[in-house]
N, C-alpha and C positions, 0 to 999 in steps of 0.2 A: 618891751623893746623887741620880744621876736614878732611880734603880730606884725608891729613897724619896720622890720626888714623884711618879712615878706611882703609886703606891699599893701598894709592896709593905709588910708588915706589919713583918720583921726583915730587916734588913740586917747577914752577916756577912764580914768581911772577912780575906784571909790574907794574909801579907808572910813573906818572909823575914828581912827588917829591919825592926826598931822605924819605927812609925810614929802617933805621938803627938800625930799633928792629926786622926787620922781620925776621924771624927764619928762613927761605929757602933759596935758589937762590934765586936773586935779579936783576931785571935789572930796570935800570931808563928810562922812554923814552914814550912816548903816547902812551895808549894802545888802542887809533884809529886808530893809523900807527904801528902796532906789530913790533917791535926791534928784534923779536924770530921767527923760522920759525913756524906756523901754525900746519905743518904737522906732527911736535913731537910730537905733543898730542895726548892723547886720548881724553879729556875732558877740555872745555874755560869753566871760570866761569869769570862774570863779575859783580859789585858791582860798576853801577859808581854811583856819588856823589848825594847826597837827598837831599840837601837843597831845591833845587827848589822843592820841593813835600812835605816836611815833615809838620805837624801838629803845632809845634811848632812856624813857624814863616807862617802859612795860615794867619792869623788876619791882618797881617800885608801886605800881598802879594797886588800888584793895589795900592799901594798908596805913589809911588814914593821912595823909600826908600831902604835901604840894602837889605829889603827881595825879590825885584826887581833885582837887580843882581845876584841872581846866574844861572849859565847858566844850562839849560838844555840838559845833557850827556845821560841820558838816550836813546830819538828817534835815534839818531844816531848808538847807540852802539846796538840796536834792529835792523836797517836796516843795520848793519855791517852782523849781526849774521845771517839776515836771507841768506847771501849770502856764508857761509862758510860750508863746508863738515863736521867738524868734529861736534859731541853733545855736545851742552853750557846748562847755566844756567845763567840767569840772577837775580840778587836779589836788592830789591827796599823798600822803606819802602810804609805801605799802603797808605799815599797818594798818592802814584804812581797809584794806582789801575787802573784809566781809561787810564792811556796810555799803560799797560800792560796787556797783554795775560796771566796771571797770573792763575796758577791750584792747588799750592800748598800756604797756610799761615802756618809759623809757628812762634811756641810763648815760651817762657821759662818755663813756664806752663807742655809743654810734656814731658820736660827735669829734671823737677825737678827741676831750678834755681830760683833764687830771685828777677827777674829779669822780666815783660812781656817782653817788645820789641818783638811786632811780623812784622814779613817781609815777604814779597812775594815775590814768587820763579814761573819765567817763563822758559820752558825747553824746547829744540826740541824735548826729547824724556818721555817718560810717569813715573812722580814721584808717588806712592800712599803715602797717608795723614792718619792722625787719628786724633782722637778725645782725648781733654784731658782737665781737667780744667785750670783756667788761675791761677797763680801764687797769694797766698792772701796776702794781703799789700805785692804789691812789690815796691822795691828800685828803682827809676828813675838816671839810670846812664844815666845822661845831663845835660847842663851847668857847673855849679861852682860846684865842692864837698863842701858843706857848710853845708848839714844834713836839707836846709830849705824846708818849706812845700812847696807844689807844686801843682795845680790845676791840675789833671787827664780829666779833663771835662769844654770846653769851657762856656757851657751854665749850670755853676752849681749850678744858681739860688742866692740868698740874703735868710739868715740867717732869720727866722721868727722872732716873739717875742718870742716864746719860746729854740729860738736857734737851730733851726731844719731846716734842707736845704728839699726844693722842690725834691732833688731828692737824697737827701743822702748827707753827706759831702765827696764829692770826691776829696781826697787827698793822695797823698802821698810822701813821704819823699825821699827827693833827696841825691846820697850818701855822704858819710862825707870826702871821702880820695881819695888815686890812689892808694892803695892799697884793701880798702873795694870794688874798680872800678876791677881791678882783679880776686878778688874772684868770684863776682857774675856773672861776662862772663867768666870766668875759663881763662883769659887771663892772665897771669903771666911773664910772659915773655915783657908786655907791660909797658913801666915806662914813657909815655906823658899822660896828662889828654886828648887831642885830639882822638889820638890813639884809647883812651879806649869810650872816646865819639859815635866816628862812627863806634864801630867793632861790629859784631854779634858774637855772642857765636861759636864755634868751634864745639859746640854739633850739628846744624844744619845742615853744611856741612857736617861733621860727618855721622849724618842720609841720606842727598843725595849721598855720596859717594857709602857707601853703598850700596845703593841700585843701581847703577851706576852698578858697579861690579858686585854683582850678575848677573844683564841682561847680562853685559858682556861676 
């Protein structure tokens, strides 16, 4: 949707799974083995799957268990990219950082949403960045929509005797609904809590589109 408000013309889109909200052309199929030719494009963006990197389930990662299974999509889809002609983008959340060539972070903070979620944006060709503060008590759209607290900070200390955290009480409130999920990635169009779980805001491509273009 951001590429489509900055003004790209066709929007196509690949999944491995059905995905029946998505507002574009749509093709099902691995988009390690492209279903589409290559050379219609001006511009690949690729977003593959973070589980294996994300912050959420690191605590967890080495100790046999679910957070052990997810596969890592990311190295692949970087040594697809470096072998193709056309300008990609690739986007990761930051635990991804050390397996990516990463130049660009951005956060819901620049954007003005409710929202941090910041991601990193690796590109063949040169993104400029800015500076912006980060979003104040923002909404954790992840897991359950239940409205409950949520710890921001693995290491966020035990509550003194006088009820005061070591380093602040880092928290905050996880959203209530799929529609409150919505609003604050300007996703509207999205009606799975999944969906709304793993999307980035539209503002962000948005912003790289843009700027795509113009060099263009």
């Amino acid at each position: 949707m951001g590429y489509h408000q900055a003004g790209f013309d066709e929007i196509v889109g690949v999944d491995i799974a059905p995905q029946p909200n998505y507002p574009f052309t749509f093709v099902q199929g691995d988009a390690l083995e492209p279903p589409v030719r290559l050379d219609d494009f001006d511009l690949i963006h690729a977003s593959p799957p973070c589980q294996a990197f994300t912050q959420m389930s690191a605590r967890w990662r080495g100790k046999g268990g679910k957070a052990d299974t997810h596969p890592d999509l990311l190295a692949p889809t970087r040594d697809w990219f470096g072998s193709i002609e056309q300008p990609w983008v690739i986007e990761n959340v930051v635990g991804a950082g050390r397996q990516m060539s990463a130049t660009l972070t951005l956060h819901g903070g620049m954007f003005g949403l409710g929202v941090h979620r910041p991601r990193l944006f690796e590109s063949s060709w040169l993104i400029f960045g800015f500076k912006a503060a980060q979003t104040k008590s923002p909404v954790g759209v992840y897991g359950k929509p239940d409205g409950r607290e949520v710890w921001r900070y693995r290491n966020n200390g035990s509550p003194d005797a006088d009820g005061k955290y070591k380093y602040g009480k880092p928290v905050i409130n996880a959203w209530k609904s799929v529609e409150q999920g919505q609003a604050l990635l300007e996703v509207p169009w999205m009606t799975d809590e999944l969906e709304i779980r793993e999307a980035i805001p539209p503002a962000y491509t948005k912003y790289i589109g843009e700027q795509f273009l113009a060099q263009l």
